[in-house]
Every structure is written in structure tokens, then in C-alpha cells.
Backbone bond lengths (Angstrom), bond angles and torsions (degrees), N, CA, C in turn:
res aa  C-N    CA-C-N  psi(-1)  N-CA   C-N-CA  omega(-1)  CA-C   N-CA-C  phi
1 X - - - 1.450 - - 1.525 109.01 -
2 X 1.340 127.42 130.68 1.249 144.80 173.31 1.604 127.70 -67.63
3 X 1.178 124.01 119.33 1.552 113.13 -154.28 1.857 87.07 -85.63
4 X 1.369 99.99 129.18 1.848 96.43 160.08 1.444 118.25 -68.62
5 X 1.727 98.54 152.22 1.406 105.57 -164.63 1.778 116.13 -150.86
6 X 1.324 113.83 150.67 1.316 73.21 172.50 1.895 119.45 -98.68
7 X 1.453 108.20 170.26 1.562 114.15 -164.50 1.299 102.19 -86.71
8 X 1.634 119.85 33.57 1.979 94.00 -169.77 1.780 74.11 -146.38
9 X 1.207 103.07 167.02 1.555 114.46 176.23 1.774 101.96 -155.87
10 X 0.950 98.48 145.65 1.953 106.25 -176.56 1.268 105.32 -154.23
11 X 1.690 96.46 128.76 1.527 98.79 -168.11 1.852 98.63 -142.24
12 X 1.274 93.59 148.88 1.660 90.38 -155.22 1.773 103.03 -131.23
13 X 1.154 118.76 151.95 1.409 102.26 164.53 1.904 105.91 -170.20
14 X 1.359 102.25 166.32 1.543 97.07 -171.55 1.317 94.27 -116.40
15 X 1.477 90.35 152.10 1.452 105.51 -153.51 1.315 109.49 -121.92
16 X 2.159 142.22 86.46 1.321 100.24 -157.01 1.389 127.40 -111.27
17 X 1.758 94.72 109.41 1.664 120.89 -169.50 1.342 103.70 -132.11
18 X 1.353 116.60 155.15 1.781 105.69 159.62 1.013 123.85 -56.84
19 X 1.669 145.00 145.88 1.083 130.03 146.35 1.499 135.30 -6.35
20 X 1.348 94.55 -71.00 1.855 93.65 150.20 1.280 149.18 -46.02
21 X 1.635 105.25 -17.24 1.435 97.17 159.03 1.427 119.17 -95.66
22 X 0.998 122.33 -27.58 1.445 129.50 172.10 1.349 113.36 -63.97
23 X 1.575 126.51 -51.17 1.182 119.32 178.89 1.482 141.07 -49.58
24 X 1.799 96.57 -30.99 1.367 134.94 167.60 1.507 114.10 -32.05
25 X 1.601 106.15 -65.84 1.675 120.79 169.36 1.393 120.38 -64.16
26 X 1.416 111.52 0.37 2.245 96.86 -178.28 1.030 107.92 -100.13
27 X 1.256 116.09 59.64 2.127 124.78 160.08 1.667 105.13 -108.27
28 X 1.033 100.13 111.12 1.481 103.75 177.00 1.621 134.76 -40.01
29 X 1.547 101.01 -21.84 1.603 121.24 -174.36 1.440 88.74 -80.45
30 X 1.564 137.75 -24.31 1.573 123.31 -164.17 1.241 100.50 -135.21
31 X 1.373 125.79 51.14 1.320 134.37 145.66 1.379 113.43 -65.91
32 X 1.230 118.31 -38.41 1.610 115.33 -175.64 1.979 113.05 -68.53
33 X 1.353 96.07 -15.71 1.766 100.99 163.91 1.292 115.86 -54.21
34 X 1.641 104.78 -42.31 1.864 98.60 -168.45 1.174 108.21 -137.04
35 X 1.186 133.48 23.49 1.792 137.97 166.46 1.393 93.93 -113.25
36 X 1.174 116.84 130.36 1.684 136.63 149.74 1.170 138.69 -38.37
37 X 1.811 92.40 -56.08 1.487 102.90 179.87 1.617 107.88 -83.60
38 X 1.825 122.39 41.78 1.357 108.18 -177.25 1.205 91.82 -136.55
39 X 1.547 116.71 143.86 1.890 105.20 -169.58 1.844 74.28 -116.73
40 X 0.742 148.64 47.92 1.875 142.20 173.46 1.426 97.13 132.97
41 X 1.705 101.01 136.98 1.914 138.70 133.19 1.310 123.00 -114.87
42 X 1.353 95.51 118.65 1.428 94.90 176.05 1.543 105.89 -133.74
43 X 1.408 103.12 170.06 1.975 112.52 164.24 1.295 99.18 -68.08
44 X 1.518 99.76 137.74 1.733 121.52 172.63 1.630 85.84 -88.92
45 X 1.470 113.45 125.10 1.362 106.85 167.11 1.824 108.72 -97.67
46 X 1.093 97.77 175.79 1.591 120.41 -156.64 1.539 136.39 52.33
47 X 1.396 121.59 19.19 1.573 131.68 128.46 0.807 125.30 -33.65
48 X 1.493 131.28 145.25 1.495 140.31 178.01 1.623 108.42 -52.89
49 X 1.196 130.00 148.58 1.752 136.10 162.28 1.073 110.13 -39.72
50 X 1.389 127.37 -46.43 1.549 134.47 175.94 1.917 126.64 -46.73
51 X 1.274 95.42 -31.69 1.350 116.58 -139.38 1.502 89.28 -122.93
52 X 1.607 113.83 120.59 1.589 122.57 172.95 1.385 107.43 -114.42
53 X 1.324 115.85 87.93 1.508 126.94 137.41 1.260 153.66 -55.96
54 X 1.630 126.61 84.40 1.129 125.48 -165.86 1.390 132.50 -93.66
55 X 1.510 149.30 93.20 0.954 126.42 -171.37 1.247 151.68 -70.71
56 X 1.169 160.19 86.33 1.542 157.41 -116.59 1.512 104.73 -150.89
57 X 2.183 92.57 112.38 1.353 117.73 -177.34 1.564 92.96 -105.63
58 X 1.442 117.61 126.98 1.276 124.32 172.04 1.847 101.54 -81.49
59 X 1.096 110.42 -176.63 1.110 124.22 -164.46 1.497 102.30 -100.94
60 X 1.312 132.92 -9.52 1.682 118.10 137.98 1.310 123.58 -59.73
61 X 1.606 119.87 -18.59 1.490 117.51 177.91 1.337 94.19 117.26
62 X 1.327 129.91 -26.64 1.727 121.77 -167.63 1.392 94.23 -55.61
63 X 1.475 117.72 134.46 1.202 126.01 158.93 1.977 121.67 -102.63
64 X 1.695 111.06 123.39 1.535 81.10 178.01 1.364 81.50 -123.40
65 X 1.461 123.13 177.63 1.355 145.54 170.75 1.918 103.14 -132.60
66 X 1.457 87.62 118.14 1.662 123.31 -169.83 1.532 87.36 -99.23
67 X 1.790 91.85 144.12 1.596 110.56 161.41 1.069 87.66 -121.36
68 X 1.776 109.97 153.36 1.044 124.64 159.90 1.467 127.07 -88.94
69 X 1.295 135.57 95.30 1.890 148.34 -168.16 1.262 90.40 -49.29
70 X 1.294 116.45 -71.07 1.582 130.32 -142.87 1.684 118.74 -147.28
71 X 0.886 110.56 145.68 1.560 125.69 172.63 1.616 131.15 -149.30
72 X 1.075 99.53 122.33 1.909 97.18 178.53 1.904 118.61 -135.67
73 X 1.120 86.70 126.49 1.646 92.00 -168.84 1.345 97.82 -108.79
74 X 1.317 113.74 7.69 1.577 126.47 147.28 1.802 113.55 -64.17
75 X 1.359 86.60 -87.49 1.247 100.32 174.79 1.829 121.00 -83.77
76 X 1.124 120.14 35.98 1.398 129.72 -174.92 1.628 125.22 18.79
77 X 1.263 124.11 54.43 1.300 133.19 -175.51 1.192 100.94 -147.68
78 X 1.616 107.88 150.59 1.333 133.24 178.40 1.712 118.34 -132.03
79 X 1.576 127.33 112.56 1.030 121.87 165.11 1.520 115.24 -72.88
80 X 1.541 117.07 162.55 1.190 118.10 149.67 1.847 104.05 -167.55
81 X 1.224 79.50 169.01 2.072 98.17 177.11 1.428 112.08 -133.85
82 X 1.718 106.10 164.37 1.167 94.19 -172.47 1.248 112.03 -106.53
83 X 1.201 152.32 167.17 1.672 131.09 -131.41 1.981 78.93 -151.70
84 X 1.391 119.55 -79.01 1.145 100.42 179.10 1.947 115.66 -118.46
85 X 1.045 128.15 -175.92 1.437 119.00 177.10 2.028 102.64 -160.93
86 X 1.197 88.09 133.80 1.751 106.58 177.09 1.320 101.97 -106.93
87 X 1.662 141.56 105.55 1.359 101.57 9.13 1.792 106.07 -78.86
88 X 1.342 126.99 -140.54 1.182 131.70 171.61 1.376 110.47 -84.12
89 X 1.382 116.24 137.35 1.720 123.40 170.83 1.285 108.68 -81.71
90 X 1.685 114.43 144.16 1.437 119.82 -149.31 1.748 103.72 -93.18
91 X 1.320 90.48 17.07 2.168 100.78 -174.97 1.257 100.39 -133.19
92 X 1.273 123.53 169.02 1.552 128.26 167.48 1.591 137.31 -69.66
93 X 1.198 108.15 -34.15 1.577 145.09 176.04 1.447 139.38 -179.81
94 X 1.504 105.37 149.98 1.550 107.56 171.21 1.666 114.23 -137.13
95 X 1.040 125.05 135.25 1.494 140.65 126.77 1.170 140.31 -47.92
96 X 1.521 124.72 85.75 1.542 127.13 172.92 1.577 101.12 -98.53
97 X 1.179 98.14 171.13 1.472 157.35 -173.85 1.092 140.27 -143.39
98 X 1.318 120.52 94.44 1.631 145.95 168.57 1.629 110.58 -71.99
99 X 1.173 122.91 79.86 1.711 121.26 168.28 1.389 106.33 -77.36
100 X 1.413 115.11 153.82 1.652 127.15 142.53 1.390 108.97 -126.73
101 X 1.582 120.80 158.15 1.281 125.44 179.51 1.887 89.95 -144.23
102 X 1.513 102.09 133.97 1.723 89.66 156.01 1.544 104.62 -79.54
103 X 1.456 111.63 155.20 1.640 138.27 150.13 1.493 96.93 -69.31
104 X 1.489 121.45 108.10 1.549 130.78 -172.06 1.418 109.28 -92.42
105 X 1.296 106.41 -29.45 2.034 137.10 -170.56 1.674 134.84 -144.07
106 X 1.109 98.97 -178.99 2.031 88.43 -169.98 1.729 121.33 78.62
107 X 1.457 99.59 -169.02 1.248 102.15 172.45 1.819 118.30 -78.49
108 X 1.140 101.72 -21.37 1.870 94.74 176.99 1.508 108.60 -103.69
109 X 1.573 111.94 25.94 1.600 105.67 170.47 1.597 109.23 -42.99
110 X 1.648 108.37 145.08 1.418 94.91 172.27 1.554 114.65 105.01
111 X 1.563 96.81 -29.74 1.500 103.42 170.93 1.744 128.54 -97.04
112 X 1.159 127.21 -169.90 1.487 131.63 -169.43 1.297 124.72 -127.48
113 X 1.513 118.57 90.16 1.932 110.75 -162.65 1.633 85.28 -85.71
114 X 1.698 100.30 140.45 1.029 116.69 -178.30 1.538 98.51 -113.37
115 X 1.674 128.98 158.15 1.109 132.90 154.98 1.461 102.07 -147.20
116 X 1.782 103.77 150.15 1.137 136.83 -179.21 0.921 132.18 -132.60
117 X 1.586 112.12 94.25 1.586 109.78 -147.86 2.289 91.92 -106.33
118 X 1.413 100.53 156.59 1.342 97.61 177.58 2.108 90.81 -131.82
119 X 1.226 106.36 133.91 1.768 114.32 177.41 1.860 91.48 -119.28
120 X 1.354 118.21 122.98 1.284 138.71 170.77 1.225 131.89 -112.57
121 X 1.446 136.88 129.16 0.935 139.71 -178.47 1.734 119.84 -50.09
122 X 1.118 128.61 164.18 1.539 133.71 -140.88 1.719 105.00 -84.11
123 X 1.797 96.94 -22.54 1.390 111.02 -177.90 1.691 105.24 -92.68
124 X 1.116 122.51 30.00 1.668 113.29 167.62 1.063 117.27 -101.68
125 X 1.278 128.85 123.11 1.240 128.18 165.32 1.725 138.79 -54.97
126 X 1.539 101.10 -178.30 1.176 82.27 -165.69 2.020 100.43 -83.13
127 X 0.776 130.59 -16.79 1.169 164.01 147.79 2.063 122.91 -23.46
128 X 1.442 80.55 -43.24 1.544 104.14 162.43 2.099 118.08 -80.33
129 X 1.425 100.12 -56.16 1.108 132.46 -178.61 1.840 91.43 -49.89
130 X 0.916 92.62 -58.71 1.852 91.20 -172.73 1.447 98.83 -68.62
131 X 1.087 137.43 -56.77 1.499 117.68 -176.47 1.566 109.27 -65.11
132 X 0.761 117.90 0.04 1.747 111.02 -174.21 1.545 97.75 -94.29
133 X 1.463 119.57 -18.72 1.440 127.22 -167.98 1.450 98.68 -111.20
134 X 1.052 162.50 21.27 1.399 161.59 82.48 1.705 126.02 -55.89
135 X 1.101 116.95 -23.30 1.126 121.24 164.85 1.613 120.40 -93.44
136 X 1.305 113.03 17.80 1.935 131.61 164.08 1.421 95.42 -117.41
137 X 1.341 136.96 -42.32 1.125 117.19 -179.44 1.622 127.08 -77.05
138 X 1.669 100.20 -30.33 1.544 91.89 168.24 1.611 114.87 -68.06
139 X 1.164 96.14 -29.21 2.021 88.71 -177.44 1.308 110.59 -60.14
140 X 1.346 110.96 -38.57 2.031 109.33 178.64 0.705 110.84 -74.62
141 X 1.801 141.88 -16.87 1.298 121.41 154.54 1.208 116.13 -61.58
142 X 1.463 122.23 -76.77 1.513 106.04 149.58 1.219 143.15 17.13
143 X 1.807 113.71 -57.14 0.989 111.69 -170.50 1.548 113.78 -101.85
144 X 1.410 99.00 -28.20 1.884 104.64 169.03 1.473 108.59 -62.39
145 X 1.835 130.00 -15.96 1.349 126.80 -156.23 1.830 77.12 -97.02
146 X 0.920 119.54 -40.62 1.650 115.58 -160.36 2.009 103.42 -87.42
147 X 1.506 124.30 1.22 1.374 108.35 -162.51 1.643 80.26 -131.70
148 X 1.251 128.88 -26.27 1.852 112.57 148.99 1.891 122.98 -77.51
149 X 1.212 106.26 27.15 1.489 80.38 -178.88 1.295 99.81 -108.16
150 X 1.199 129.87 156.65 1.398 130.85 -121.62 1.876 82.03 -138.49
């Protein structure tokens, strides 16, 4: 029997860099600059012009290939999903979300709240859900260690 769960996970953290430095790193092809668990991103070549496909083999070997939904350098966020995965993912699909916000006021004026939201299909476990929620938080460490280094 399958424990119910919920399918979305959001993981958030402040980061203290400018906006600009943090924002710098949310291209999907150069995740492997400042996440750990990624040994290479690169362009999948021969996709349509339209269409940004990135592939990203972590350093267990899992390979997935990310599309990119959405992007705004307006509003500094990037969607994406994962389109295929070596070996196979044990759900159908997901929807993330890469936010930035500047810190405008307070004591961390100056800094960058990040959120990382993951939306999953109905068949993920709870099991999934938890690695998707340690595997957003190590990347923002990651990514706060790589958008303060000076």
C-alpha cells in the first residue's frame, strides 16, 4: 500500500548575493558550474530552434534531458520539465520552477530569495517527493556557495 502524499515540493532559501549574481547561474546548460551532484549540461543538438533542450548526467550516471517551458529576465524565473530520463523515472512528469526575488529591505537587503518549486504527476511517490526536496536544497547551497564567491 502506497503512503499518500503531496505531488508538489517547494524549497526556498536566501542567498547573500545580488540578484545579479545569482541570476547569472539559472541557464539550464550551466547547472553543472554550481550543483555538485552534476558531472555535465549541455545542448542536446538537433531540436528544433524553438525548443531548448538541455541534457544533465549527474554523477550517478542518471541522465535526464530538460526542456526549457519558460523564461523571464523580466521577472527572473525559469520553467522546465523533464522530457526524457536514463534510467526511466518512476512517475510520468514534472514541472519546476527556478524563482529569484531581490531582498529590497531588512537585515539581508542586498540579498536573493530563491525558490524551487517541483509540480509532479499523481503517480509520484512519496519517496520521489523527498528526493526532489533534498536534491533543491543541496543545489542552493551550491548555488549560494557559487553566486558569493567573490
Amino acid at each position: 500500500m502506497s503512503i499518500p502524499t503531496s505531488t508538489s515540493v517547494v524549497e526556498s532559501a536566501v542567498i547573500k548575493a545580488p540578484l545579479s549574481h545569482v541570476w547569472h547561474h539559472i541557464k539550464l546548460q550551466d547547472f553543472s558550474n554550481f550543483w555538485s551532484a552534476l558531472k555535465s549540461s549541455r545542448y542536446v543538438k538537433g531540436t528544433s530552434d524553438e525548443t531548448d533542450v538541455v541534457q544533465w548526467t549527474f554523477n550517478d550516471g542518471t541522465q535526464l534531458e530538460v526542456k526549457q517551458e519558460e523564461h523571464s529576465t523580466i521577472n527572473h524565473y525559469i520553467t522546465y520539465s523533464i522530457i526524457t530520463a536514463k534510467p526511466e523515472l518512476s512517475y510520468s512528469s514534472v514541472l519546476s520552477t527556478i524563482r529569484c526575488y531581490a531582498v529590497t529591505s531588512g537585515e539581508l537587503e542586498g540579498s536573493t530569495f530563491v525558490e524551487w518549486t517541483g509540480n509532479f504527476s499523481s503517480d509520484a511517490d512519496a519517496g520521489v517527493i523527498q528526493d526532489a526536496k533534498f536534491k533543491r536544497r543541496d543545489a542552493l547551497a551550491d548555488l549560494a556557495k557559487a553566486a558569493t564567491k567573490k
